[in-house]
N, CA, C and O atoms as a Tripos MOL2 file, in Angstrom:
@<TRIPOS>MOLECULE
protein
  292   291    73     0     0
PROTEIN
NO_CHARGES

@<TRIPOS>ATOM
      1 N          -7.6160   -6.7090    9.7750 N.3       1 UNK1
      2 CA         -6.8440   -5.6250    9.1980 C.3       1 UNK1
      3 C          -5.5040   -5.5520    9.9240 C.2       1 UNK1
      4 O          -5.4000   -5.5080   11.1500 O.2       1 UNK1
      5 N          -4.1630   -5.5410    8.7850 N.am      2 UNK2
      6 CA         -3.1390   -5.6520    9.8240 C.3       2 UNK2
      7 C          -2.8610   -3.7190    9.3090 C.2       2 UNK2
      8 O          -3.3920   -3.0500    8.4220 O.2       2 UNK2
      9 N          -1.6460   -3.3150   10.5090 N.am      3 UNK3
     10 CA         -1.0700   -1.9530    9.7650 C.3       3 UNK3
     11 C           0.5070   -2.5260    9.6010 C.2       3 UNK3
     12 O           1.0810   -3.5210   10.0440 O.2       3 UNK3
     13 N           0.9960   -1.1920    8.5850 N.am      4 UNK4
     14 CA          2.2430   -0.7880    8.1110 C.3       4 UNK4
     15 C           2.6530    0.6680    9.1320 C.2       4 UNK4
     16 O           2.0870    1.7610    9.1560 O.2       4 UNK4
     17 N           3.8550    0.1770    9.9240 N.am      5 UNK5
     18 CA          4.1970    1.4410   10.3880 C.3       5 UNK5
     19 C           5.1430    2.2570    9.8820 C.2       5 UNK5
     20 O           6.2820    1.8820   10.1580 O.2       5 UNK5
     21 N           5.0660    3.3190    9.1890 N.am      6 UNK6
     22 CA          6.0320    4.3220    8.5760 C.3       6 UNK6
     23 C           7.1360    4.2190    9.4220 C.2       6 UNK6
     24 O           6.9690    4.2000   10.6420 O.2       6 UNK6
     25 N           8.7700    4.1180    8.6810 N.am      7 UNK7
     26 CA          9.8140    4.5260    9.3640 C.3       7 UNK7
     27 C          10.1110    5.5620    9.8460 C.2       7 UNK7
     28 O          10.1290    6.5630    9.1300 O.2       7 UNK7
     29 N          10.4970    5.6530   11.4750 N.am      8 UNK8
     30 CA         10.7530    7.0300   12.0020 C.3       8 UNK8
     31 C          11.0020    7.8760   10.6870 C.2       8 UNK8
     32 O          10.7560    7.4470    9.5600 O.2       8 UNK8
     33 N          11.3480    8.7120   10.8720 N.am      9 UNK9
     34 CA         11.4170   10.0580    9.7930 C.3       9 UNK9
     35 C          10.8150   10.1240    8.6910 C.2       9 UNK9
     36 O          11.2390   10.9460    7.8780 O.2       9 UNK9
     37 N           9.9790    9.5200    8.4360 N.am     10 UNK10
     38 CA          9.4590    9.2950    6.5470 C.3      10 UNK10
     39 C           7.7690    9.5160    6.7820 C.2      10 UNK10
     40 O           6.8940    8.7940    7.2610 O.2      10 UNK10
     41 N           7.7730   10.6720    6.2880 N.am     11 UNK11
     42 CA          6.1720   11.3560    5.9660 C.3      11 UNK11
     43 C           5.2750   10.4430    5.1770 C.2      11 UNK11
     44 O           4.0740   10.6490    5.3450 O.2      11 UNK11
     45 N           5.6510    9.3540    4.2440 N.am     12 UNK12
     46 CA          4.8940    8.6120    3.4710 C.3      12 UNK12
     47 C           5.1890    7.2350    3.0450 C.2      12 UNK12
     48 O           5.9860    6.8270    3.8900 O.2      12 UNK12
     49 N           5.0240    6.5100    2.3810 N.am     13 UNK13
     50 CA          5.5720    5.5060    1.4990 C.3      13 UNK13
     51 C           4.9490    5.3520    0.3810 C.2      13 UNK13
     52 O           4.0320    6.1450    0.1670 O.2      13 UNK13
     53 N           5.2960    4.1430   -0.8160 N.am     14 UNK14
     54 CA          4.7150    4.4440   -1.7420 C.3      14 UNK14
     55 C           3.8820    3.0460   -1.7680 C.2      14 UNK14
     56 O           4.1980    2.0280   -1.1520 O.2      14 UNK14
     57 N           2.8710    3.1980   -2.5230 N.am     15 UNK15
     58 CA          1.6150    1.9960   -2.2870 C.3      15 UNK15
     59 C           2.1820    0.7170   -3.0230 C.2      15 UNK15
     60 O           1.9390   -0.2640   -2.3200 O.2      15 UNK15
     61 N           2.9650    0.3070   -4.3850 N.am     16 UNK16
     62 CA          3.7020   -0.5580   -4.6070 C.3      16 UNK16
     63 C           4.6380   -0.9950   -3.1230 C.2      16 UNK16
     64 O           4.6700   -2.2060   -2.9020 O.2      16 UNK16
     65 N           5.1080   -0.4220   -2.4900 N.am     17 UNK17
     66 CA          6.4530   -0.9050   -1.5550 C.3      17 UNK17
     67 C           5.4190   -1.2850   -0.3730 C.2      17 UNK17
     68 O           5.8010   -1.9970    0.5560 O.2      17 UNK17
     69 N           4.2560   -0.8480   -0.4260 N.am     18 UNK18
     70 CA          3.7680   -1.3830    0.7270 C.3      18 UNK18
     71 C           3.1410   -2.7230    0.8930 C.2      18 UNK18
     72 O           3.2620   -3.5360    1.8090 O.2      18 UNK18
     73 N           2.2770   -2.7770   -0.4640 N.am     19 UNK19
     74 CA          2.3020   -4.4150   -1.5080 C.3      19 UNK19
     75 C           3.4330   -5.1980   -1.1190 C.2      19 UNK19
     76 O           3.1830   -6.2160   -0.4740 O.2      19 UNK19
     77 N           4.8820   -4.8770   -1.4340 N.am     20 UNK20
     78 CA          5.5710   -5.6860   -1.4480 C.3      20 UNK20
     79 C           5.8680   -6.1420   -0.1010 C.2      20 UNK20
     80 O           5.9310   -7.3600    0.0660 O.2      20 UNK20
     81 N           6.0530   -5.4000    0.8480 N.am     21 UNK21
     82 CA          6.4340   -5.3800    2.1800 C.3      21 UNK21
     83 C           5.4830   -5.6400    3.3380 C.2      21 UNK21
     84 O           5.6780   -5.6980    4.5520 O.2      21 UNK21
     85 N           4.6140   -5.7520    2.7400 N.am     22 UNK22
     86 CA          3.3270   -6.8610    3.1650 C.3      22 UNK22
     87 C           3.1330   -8.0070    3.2950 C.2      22 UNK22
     88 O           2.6450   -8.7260    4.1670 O.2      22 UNK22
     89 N           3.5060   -8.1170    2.4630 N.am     23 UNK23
     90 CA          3.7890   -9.9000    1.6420 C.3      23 UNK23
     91 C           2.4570   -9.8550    0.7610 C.2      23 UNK23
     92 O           2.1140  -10.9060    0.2190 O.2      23 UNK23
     93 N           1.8240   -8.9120    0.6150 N.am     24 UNK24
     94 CA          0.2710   -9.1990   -0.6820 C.3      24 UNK24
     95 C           1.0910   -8.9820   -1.7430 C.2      24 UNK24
     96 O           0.4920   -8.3890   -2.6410 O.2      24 UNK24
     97 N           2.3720   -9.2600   -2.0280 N.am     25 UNK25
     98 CA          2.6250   -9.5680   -3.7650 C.3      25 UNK25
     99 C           3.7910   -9.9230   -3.2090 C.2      25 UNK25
    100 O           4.2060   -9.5690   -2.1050 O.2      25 UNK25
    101 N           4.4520  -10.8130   -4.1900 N.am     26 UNK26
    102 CA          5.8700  -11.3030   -3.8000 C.3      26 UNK26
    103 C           6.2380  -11.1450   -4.2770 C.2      26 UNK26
    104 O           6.8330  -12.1710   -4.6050 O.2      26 UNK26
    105 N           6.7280   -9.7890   -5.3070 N.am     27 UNK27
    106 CA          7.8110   -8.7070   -5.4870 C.3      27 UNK27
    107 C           7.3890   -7.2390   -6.2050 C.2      27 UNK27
    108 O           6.2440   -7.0480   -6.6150 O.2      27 UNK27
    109 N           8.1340   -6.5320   -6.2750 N.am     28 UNK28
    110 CA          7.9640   -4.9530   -6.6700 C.3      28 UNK28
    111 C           6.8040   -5.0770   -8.3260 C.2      28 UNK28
    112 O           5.8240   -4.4580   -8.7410 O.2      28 UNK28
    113 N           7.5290   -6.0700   -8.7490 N.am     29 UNK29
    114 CA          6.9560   -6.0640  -10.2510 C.3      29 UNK29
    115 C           5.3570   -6.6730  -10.0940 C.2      29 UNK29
    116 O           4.5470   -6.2660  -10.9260 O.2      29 UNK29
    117 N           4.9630   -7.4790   -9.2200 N.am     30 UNK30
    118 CA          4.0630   -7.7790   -9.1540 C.3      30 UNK30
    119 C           2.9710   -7.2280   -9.0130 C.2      30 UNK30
    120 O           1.8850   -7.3880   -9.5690 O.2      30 UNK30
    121 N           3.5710   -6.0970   -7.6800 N.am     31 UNK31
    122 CA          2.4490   -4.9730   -7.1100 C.3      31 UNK31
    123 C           2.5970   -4.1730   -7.9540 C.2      31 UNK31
    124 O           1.7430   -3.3490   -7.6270 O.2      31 UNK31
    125 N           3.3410   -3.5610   -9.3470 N.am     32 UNK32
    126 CA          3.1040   -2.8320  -10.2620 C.3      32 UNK32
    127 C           2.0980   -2.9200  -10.9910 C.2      32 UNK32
    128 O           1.4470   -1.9760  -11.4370 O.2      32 UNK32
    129 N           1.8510   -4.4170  -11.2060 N.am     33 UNK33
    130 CA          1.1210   -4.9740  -12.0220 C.3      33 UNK33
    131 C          -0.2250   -5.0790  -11.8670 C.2      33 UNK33
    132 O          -1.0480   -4.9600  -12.7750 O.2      33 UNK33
    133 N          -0.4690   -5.3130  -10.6630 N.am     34 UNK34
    134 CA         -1.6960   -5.4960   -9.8330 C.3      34 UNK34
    135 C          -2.2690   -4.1570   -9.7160 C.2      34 UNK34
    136 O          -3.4930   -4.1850   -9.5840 O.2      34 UNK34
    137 N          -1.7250   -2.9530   -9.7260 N.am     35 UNK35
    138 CA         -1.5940   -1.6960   -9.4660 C.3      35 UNK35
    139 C          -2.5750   -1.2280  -11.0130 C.2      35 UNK35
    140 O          -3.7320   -0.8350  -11.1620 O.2      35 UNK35
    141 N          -1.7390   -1.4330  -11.7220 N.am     36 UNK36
    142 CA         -1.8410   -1.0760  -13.4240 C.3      36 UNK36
    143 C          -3.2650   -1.6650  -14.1190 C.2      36 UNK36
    144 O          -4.0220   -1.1690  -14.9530 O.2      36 UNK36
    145 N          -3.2810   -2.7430  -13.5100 N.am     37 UNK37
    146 CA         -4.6790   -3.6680  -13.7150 C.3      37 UNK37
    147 C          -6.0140   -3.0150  -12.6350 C.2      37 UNK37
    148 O          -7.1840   -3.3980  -12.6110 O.2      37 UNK37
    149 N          -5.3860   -1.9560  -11.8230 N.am     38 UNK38
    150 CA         -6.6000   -1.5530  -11.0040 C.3      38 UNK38
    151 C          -7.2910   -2.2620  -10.0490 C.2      38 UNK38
    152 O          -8.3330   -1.8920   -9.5060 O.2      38 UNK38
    153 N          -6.5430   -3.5490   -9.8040 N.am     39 UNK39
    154 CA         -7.3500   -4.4100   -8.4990 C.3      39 UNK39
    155 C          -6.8640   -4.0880   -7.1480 C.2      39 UNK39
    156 O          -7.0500   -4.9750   -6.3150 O.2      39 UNK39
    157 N          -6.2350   -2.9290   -6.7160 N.am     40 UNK40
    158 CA         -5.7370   -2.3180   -5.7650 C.3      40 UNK40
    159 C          -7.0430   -0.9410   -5.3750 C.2      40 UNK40
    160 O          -7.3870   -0.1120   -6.2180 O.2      40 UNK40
    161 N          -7.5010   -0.9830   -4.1780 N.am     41 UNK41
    162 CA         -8.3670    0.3090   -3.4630 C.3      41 UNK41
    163 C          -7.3210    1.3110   -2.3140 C.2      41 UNK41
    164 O          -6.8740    0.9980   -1.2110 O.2      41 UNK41
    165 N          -7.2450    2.0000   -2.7380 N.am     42 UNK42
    166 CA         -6.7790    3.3810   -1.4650 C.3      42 UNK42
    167 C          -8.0480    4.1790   -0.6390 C.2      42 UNK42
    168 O          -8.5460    5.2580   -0.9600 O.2      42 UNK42
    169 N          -8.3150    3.5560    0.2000 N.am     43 UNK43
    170 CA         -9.5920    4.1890    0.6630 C.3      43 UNK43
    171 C         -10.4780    3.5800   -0.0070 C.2      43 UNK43
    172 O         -11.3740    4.3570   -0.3360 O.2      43 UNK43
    173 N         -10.6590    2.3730   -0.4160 N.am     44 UNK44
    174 CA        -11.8140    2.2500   -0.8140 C.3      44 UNK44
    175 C         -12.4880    2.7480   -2.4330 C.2      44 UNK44
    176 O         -13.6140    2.6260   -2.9170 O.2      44 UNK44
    177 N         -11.0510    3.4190   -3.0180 N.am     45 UNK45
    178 CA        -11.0420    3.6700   -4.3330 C.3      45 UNK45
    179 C         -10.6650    2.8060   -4.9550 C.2      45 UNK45
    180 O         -10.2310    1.9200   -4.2190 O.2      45 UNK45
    181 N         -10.5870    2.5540   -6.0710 N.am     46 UNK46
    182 CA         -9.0990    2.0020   -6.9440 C.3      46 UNK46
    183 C          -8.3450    3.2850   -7.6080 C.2      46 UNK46
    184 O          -8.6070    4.3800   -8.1070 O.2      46 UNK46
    185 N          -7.0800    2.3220   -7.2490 N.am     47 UNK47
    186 CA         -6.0290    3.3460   -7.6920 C.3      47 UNK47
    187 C          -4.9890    2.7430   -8.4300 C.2      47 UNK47
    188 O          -4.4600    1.6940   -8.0630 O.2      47 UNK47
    189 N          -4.6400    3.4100   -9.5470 N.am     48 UNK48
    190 CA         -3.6220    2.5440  -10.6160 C.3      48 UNK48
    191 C          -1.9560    3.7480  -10.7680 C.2      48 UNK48
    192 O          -1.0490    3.7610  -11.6010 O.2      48 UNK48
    193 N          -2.1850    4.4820   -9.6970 N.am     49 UNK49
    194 CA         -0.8730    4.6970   -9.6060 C.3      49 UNK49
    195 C           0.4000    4.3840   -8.9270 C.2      49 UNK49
    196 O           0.4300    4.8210   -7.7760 O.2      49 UNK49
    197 N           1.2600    3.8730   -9.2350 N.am     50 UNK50
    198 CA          2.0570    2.7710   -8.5170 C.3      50 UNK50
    199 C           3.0090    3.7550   -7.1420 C.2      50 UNK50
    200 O           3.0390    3.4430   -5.9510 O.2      50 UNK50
    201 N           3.6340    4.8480   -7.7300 N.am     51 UNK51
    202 CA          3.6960    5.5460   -6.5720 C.3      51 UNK51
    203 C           3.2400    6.1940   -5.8200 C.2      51 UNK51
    204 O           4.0240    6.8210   -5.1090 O.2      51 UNK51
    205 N           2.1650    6.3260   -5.6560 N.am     52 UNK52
    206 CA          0.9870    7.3160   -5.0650 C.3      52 UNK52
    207 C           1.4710    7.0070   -3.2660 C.2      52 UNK52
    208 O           1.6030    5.9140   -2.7150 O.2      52 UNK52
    209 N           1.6310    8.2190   -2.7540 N.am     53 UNK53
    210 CA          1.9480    8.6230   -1.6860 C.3      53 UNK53
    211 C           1.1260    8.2220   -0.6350 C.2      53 UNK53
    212 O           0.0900    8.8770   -0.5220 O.2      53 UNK53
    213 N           1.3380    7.1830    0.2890 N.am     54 UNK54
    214 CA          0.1900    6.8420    1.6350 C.3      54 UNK54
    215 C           1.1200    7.8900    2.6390 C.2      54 UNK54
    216 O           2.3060    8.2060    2.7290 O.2      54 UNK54
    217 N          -0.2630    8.2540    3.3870 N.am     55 UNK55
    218 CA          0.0440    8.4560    4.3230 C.3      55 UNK55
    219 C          -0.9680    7.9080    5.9260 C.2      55 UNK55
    220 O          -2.0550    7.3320    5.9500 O.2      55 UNK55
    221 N          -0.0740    8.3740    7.1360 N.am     56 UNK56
    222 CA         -1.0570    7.6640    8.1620 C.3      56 UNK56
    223 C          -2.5710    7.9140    7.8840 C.2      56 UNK56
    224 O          -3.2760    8.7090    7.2620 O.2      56 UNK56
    225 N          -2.6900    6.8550    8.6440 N.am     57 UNK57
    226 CA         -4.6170    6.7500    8.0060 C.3      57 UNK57
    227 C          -5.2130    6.1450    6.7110 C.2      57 UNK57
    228 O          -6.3300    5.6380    6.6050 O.2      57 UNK57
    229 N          -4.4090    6.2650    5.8830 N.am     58 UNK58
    230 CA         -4.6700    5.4770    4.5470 C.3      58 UNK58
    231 C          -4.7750    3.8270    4.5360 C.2      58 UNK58
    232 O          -3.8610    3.1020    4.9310 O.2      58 UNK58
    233 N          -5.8620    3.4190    4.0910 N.am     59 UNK59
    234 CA         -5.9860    2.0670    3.6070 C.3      59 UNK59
    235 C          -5.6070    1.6580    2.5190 C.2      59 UNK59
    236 O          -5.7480    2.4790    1.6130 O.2      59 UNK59
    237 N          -5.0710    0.4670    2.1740 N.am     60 UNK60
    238 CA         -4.8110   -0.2880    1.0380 C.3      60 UNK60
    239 C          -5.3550   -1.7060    0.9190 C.2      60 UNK60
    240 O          -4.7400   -2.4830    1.6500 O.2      60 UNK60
    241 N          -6.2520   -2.2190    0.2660 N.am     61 UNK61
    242 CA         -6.8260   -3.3060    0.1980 C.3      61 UNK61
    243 C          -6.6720   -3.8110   -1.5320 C.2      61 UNK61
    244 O          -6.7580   -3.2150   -2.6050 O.2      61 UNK61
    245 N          -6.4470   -4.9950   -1.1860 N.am     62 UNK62
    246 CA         -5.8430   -5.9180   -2.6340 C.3      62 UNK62
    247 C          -6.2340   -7.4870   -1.8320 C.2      62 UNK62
    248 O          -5.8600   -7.6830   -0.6750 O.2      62 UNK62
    249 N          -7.1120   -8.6560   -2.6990 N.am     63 UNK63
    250 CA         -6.8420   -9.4920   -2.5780 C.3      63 UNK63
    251 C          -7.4110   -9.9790   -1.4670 C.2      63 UNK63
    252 O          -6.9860  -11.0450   -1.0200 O.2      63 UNK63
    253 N          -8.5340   -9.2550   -0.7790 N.am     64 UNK64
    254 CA         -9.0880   -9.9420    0.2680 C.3      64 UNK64
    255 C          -8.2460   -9.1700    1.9450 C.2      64 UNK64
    256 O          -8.5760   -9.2340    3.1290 O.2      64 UNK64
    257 N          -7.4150   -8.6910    1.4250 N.am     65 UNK65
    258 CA         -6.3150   -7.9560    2.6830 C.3      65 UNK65
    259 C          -6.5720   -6.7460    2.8690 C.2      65 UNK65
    260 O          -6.9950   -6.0430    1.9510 O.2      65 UNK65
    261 N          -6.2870   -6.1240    4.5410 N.am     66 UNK66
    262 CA         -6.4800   -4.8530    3.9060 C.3      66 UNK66
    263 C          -5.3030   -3.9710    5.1000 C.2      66 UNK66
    264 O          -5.6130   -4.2280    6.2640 O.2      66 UNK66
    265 N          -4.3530   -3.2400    5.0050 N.am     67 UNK67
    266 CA         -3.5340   -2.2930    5.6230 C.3      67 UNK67
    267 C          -3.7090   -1.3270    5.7830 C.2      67 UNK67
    268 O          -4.1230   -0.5130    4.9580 O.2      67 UNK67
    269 N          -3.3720   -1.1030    7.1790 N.am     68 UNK68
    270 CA         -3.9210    0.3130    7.7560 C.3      68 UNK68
    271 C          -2.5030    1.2940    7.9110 C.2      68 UNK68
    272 O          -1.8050    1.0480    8.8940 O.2      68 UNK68
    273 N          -2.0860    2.3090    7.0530 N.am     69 UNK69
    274 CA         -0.5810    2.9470    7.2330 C.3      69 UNK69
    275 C          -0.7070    3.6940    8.7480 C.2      69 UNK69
    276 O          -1.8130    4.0710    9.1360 O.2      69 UNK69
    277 N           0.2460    3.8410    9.4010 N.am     70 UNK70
    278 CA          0.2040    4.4810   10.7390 C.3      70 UNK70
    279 C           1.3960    4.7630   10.9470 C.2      70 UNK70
    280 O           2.3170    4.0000   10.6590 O.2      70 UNK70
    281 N           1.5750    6.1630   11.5970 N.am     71 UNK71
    282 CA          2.9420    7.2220   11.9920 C.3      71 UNK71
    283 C           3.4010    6.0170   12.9440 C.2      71 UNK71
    284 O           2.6270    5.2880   13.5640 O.2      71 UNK71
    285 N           4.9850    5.9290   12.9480 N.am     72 UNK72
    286 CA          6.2180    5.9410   13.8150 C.3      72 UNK72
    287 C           5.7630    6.8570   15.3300 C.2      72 UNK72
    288 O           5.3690    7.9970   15.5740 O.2      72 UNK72
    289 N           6.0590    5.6950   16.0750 N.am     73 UNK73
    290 CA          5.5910    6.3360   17.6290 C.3      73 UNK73
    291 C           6.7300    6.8230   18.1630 C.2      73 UNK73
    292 O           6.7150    7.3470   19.2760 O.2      73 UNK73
@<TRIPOS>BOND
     1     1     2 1
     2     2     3 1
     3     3     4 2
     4     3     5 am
     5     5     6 1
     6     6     7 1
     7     7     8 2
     8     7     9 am
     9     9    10 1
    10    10    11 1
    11    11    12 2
    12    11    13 am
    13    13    14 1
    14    14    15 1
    15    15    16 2
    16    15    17 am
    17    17    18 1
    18    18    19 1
    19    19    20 2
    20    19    21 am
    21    21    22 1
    22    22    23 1
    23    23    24 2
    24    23    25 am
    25    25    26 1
    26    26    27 1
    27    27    28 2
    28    27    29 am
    29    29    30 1
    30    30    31 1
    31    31    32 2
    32    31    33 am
    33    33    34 1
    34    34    35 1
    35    35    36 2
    36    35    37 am
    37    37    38 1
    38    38    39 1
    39    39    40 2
    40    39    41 am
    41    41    42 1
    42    42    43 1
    43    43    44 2
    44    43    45 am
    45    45    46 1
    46    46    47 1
    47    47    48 2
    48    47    49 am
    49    49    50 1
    50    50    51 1
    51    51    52 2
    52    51    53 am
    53    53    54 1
    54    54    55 1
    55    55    56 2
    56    55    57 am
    57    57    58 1
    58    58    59 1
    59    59    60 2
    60    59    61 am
    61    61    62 1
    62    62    63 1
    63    63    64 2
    64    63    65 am
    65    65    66 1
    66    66    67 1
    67    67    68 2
    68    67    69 am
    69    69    70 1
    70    70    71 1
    71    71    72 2
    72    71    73 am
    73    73    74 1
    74    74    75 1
    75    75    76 2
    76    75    77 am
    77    77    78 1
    78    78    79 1
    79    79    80 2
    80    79    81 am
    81    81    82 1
    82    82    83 1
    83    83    84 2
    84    83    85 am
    85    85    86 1
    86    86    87 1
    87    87    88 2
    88    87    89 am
    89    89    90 1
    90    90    91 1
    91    91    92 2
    92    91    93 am
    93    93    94 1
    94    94    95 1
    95    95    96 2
    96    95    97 am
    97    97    98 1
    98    98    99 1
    99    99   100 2
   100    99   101 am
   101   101   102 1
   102   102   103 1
   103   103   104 2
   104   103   105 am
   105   105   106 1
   106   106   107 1
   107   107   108 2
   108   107   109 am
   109   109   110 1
   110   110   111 1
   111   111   112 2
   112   111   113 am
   113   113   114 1
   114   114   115 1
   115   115   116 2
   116   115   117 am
   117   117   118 1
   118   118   119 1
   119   119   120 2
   120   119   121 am
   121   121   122 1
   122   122   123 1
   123   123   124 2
   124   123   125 am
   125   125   126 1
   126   126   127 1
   127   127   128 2
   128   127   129 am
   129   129   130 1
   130   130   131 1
   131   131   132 2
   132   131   133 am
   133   133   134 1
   134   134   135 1
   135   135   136 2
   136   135   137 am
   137   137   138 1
   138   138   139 1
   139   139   140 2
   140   139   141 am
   141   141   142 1
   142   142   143 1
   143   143   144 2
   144   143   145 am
   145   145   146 1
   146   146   147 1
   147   147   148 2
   148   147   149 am
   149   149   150 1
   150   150   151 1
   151   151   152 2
   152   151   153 am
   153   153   154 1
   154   154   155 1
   155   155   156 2
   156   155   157 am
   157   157   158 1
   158   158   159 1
   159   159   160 2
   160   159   161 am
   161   161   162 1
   162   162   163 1
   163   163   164 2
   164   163   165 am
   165   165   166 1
   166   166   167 1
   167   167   168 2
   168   167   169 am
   169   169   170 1
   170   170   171 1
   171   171   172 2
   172   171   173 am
   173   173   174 1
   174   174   175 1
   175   175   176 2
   176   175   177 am
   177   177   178 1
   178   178   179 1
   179   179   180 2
   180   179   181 am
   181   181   182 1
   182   182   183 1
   183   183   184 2
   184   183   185 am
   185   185   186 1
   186   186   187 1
   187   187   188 2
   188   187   189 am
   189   189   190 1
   190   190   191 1
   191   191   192 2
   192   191   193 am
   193   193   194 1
   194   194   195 1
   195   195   196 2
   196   195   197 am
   197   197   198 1
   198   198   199 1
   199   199   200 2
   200   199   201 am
   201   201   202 1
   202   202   203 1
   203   203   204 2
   204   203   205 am
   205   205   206 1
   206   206   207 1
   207   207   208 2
   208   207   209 am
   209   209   210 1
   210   210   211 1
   211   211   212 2
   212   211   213 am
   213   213   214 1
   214   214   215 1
   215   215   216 2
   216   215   217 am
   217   217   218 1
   218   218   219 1
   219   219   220 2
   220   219   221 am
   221   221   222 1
   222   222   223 1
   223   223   224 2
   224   223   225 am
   225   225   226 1
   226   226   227 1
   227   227   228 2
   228   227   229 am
   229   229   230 1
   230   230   231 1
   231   231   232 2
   232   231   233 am
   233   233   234 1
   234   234   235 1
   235   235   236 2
   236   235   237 am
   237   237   238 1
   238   238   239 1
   239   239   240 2
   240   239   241 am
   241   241   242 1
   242   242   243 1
   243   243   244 2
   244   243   245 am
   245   245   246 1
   246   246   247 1
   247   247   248 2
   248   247   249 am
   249   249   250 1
   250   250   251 1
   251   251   252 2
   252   251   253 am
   253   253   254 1
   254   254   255 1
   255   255   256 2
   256   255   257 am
   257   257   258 1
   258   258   259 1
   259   259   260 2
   260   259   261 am
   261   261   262 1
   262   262   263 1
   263   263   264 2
   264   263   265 am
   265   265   266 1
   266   266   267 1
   267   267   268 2
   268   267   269 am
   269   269   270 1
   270   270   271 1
   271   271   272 2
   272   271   273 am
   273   273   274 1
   274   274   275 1
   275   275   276 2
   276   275   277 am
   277   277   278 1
   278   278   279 1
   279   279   280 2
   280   279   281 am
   281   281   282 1
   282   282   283 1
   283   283   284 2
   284   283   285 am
   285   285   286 1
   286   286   287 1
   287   287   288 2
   288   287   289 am
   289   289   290 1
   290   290   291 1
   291   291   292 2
@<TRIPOS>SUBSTRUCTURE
     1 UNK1         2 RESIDUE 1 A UNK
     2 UNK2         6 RESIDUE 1 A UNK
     3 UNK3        10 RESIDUE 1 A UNK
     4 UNK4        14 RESIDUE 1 A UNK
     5 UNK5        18 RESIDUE 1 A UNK
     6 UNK6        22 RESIDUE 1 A UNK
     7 UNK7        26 RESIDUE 1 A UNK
     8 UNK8        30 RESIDUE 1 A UNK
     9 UNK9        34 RESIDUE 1 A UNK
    10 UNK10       38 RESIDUE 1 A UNK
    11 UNK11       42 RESIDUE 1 A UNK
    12 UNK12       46 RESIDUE 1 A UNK
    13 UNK13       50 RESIDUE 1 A UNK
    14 UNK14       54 RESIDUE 1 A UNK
    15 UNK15       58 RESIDUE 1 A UNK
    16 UNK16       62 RESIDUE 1 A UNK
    17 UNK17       66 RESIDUE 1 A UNK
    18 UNK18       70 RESIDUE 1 A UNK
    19 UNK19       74 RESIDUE 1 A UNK
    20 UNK20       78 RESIDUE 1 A UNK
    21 UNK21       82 RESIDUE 1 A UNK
    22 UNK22       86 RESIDUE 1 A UNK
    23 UNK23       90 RESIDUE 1 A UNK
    24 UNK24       94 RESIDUE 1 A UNK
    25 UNK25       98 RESIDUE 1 A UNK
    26 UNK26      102 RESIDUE 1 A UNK
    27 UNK27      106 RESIDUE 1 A UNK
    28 UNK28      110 RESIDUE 1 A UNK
    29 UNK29      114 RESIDUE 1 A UNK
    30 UNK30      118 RESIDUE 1 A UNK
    31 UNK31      122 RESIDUE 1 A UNK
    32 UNK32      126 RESIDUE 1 A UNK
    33 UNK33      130 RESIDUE 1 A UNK
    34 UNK34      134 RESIDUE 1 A UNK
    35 UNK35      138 RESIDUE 1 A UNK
    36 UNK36      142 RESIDUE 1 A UNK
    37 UNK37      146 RESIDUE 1 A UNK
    38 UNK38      150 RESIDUE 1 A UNK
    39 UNK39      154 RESIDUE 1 A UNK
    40 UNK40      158 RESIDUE 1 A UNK
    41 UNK41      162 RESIDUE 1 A UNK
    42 UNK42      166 RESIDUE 1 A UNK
    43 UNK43      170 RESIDUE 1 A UNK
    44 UNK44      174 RESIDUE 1 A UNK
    45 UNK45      178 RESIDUE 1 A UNK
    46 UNK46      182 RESIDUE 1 A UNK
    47 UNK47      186 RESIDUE 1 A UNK
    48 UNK48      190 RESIDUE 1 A UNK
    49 UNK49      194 RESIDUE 1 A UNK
    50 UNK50      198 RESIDUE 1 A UNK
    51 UNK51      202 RESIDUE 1 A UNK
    52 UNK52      206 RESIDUE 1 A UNK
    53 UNK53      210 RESIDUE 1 A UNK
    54 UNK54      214 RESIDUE 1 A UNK
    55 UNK55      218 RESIDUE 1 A UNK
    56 UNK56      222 RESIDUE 1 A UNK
    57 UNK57      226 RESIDUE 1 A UNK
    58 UNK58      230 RESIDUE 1 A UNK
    59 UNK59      234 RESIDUE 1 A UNK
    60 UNK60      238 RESIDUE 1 A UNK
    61 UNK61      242 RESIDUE 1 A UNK
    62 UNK62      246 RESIDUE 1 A UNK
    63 UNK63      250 RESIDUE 1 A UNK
    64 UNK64      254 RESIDUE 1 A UNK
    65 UNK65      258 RESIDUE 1 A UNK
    66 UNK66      262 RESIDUE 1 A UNK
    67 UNK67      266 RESIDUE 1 A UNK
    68 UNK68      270 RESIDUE 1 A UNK
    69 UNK69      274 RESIDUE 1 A UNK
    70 UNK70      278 RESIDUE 1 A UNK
    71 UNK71      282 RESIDUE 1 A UNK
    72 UNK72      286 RESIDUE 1 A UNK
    73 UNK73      290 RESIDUE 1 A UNK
């Protein structure tokens, strides 16, 4: 499990940008897509909303991968 660390000041991100900025999709449109098709889990759910708000503590798993979001130290 790798993590995503939120940029100082930013309460959240959105679960597409975190796809992308991962490298588990190689671009915005992709992780939309992947999103829309429902092969994306938030916690262990699936979730087909492309902006849906992570915050620290939240998992995202797609594809065998899985990201752990975590606050700016």
């Amino acid at each position: 499990m790798s993590e995503f660390t939120l940029n100082s000041g930013d309460e959240y991100i959105e679960l597409y940008k975190v796809l992308k900025a991962e490298g588990m999709t190689s671009a915005g449109a992709e992780a939309k897509h992947a999103i829309a098709e429902g092969l994306v889990l938030v916690n262990n759910e699936v979730e087909t909303r492309k902006r849906k708000k992570l915050l620290p503590g939240d998992l995202v798993s797609f594809n065998g991968e899985t990201v752990k979001i975590v606050a700016a130290q």
